[in-house]
Phi, psi and omega in degrees: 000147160304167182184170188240100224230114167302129180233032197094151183321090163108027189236148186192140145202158155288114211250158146260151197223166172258184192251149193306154187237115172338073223269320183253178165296359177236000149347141139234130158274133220228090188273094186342119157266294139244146176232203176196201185202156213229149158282006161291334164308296200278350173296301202301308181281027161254354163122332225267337181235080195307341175289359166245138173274171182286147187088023167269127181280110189302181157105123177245351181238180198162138155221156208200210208211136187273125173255337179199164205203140148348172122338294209277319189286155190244354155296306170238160143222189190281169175121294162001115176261137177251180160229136156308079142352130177276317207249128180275111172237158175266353173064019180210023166282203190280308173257026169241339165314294194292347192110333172332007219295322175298358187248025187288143174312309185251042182180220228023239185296086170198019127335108157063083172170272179283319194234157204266155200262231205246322183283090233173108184320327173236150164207143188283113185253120145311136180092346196346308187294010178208359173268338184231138162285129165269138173292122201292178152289148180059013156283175186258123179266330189294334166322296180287350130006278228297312177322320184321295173217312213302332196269335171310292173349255164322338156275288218289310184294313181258326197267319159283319161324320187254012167029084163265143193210139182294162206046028157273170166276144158214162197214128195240117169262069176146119153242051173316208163299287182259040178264296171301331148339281181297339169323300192306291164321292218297337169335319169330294214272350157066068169332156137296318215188109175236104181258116179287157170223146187182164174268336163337081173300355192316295212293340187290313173277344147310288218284351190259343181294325188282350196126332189296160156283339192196146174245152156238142160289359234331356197276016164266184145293352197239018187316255201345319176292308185282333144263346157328305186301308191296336173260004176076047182078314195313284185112204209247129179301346210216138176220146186216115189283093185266358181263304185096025154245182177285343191286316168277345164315314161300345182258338149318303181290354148237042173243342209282155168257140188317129176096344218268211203218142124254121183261103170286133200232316186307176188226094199264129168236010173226175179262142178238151202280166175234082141340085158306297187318336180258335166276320153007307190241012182271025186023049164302175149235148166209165222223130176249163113202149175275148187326155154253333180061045137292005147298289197321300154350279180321307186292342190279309176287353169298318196267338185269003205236347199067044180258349174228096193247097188288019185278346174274048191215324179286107144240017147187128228250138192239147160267166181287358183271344208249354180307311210297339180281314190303292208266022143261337159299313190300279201301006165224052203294349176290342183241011185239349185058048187259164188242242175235134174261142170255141174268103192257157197242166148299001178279333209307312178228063157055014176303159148269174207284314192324317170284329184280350163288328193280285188322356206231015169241007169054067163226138188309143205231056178330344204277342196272124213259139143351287189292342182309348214241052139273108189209175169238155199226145176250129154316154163277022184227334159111015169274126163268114147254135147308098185257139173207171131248221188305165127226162207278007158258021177273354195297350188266004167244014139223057133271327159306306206278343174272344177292326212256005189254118190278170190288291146026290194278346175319113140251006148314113165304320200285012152241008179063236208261312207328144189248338158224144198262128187303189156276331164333301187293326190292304155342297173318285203292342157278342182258068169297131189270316198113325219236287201265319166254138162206160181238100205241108148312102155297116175244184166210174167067066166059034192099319244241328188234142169238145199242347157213205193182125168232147214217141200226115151239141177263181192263195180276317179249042170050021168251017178202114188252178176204126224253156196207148172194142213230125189211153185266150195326332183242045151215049183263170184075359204270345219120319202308292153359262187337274183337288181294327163293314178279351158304267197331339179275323171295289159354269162349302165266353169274338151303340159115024183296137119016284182208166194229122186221165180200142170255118208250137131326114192268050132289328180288076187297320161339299192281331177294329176288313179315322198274325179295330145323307194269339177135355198258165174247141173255162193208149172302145159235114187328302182256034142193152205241012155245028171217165186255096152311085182292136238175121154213128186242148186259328204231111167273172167244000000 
């Protein structure tokens, strides 16, 4: 199997490993569908967490499919789609008694730390019965990624921890993945005043997207001031330290208010000073803990219910063939505006690992047939589509489906200006090679309506394909796009294309933030200075 393997301070690659083996009776082997990457990763490769060694496979989060289970466990069997636990407990030593789960005798933190992780096709989970969640039907899992850790995090560490209460003040000194986390939680609790801070202005205009009341900038002198103003002098009942340096720790200790809390949340690999001399009498509290995910029950029905949705926390999605990019788009998140990236493995939607193996020497992959690639795909509005592809009787059911299309919404580049589609063009679009050309349908209604249609030609020698993709009016806004664009890519890249390119109108803001979601860059396009090049590569040489 692939896998993502720490190799010492500032060392990583993507490795084959064999795949893990079922060592105790409460076991589970666990096959990753997505995963992520936490900044708690890049704390390890930077050296800050000496308990994990080199030759470790990373990744504490996930959700996937139970391939095989222990003796002992009575929860899952295979087959089960899970969510994955950042913290393992056995749930019956001493500190899993108290709720302690990150403090288990035989578990807590140690997924991609003490035991190889989550970044990986498989990953061996201990405790499986009290470590892993079944998933509901009909969730959205790249949502529940999130669940793995940031958002327990950021409720338990920073938003209970920092005992936030309505009309209080808070203050997040970082807005990062788990800064906006906690952003998100403390809502629960109804703030008065939840002020984000960061050096980003990106992230800053994210966290006013989430909810916050106020941005402070910090890359001045003068954060501690600026909020001091926003609170009338006072300072914040609740500061809650989303980074893990000393600067920002200090900068909790002078925003916080006499009687607040600073909930530390960051994960510190060097020592930050505690100003006594200045605190001594402010009757504080300050709060250290590693997740416990005694939350994670309450948030899966939180999210499954809308009252939250942490899938605006995903800006940009990668394959597992593709980590290694992933954690340099992550780790460079000031010029790249990354959030949290997802890692789709080849189970995601059940290819086999071969083709997608096949697909990674960037040669064109004849074996991967059009049709192999029919599945149903769920919206993030909770729409089931059917994706196939074309066949040569659908034309008289997109001759319907162009009825339903404003001219406006054409963006087939391969029709241009056109305002009605001829029967030539409906022909063109059913008489498909397979090989060089394709056509991927969206239906509902058991099949019987198609409400969009993507359409990818490629050049001959595969190094570049180009993509065109069309939904009809009364199902736009639905998903439908997102969905069907992230088929066709994958599609794409298990044939062994090169790069994914589409030509936008730069007026279509819509369509460029959906394609930018997914990974691709916009560009000037050279010959004509009112359209946009959208550019995604899959295949280095």
């Amino acid at each position: 199997m692939k896998a993502l393997v720490y190799g010492g301070p500032g060392k990583k690659s993507l490795e084959e490993r064999p795949v893990p083996e079922i060592v105790a009776p409460t076991d589970a082997l666990v096959k990753v569908t997505r995963t992520t990457i936490c900044g708690t990763d890049l704390h390890i490769l930077k050296g800050d967490v000496p308990s994990c060694t080199p030759g470790r496979i990373l990744g504490h989060e996930g959700v996937g499919v139970v391939e095989e289970t222990g003796a002992g466990v009575t929860e899952f069997k295979k087959g089960d789609r899970v969510l994955i636990s950042c913290i393992s407990s056995c749930g019956k030593c001493e500190h899993c008694r108290k709720g302690m789960y990150s403090h288990c005798s035989t578990g807590g933190w140690i997924l991609g730390n003490t035991i190889d992780g989550t970044q990986a096709e498989f990953v061996r989970i201990p405790h499986a019965d009290t470590s892993l969640y079944h998933i509901p039907d009909g969730a959205d899992e790249e949502a529940l990624v999130m669940l793995s850790d940031i958002l327990p995090t950021g409720f338990e560490c920073g938003v209970l921890n920092g005992r936030v209460q309505p009309g209080s003040t808070v203050a997040v000194v970082g807005s990062g993945p788990i800064g906006l986390a906690a952003l998100l939680t403390a809502q629960f609790y109804s703030p008065s005043q939840i002020i984000m801070i960061d050096l980003d202005q990106n992230r800053l205009e994210v966290a006013r997207r989430f909810g916050a009341t106020a941005t402070v900038n910090g890359s001045g002198d003068d954060a501690a001031d600026q909020v001091l103003a926003l609170t009338g002098g006072r300072g914040v009942d609740t500061a809650i330290e989303a980074v893990g340096i000393p600067a920002t720790f200090e900068l909790c200790e002078d925003i916080v208010a006499p009687g607040g809390v600073i909930a530390n949340v960051g994960v510190h690999g060097v020592k930050a000073d505690l100003h006594l001399e200045k605190l001594w009498s402010h009757n504080l509290g300050i709060t250290t803990r590693l997740v416990d995910t005694v939350s994670t029950p309450m948030l899966l029905k939180t999210v499954q219910s809308g009252k939250i949705d942490p899938k605006k926390l995903i800006t940009h999605r990668f394959a597992l063939d593709r980590i290694v990019d992933a954690y340099e788009t992550f780790g460079s998140a000031a010029s790249t505006h990354a959030l949290k990236v997802i890692i789709e493995t080849p189970a995601a939607n059940g290819h086999a690992t071969r083709s997608v193996g096949q697909a990674t020497t960037g040669k064109p992959d004849s074996t991967v047939a059009a049709d192999k690639w029919s599945c149903d795909l769920v919206t993030r509005s909770g729409l089931v589509l059917h994706v196939r592809p074309v066949r040569a009787d659908d034309e008289e059911a997109l001759s319907d489906f162009f009825t339903h299309v404003t001219p406006r919404d054409l963006r087939f580049r391969f029709l241009g200006g056109v305002r009605e589609v001829s029967h030539e063009r409906l022909v063109a679009m059913t008489d498909v090679d397979h090989r060089l050309t394709e056509n991927f349908l969206a239906c509902v209604d058991g099949g019987e309506t198609i409400v969009a249609t993507a359409m990818l030609a490629c050049e001959p020698t595969f190094e570049k394909g180009e993509v065109a993709i069309s939904v009809r009016s009364d199902y736009k806004h639905k998903g439908v796009a997102w969905e069907l664009l992230r088929h066709l890519a994958r599609y794409a890249e298990a044939r062994g294309l090169k790069a994914l390119e589409a030509i936008e109108s730069r007026e279509n803001h819509e369509a460029i933030e959906l394609e930018r979601e997914q990974g691709f860059v916009a560009e000037y396009y050279p010959d004509d200075p009112t359209l946009v090049l959208i550019r995604k590569e899959f295949h280095r040489n």
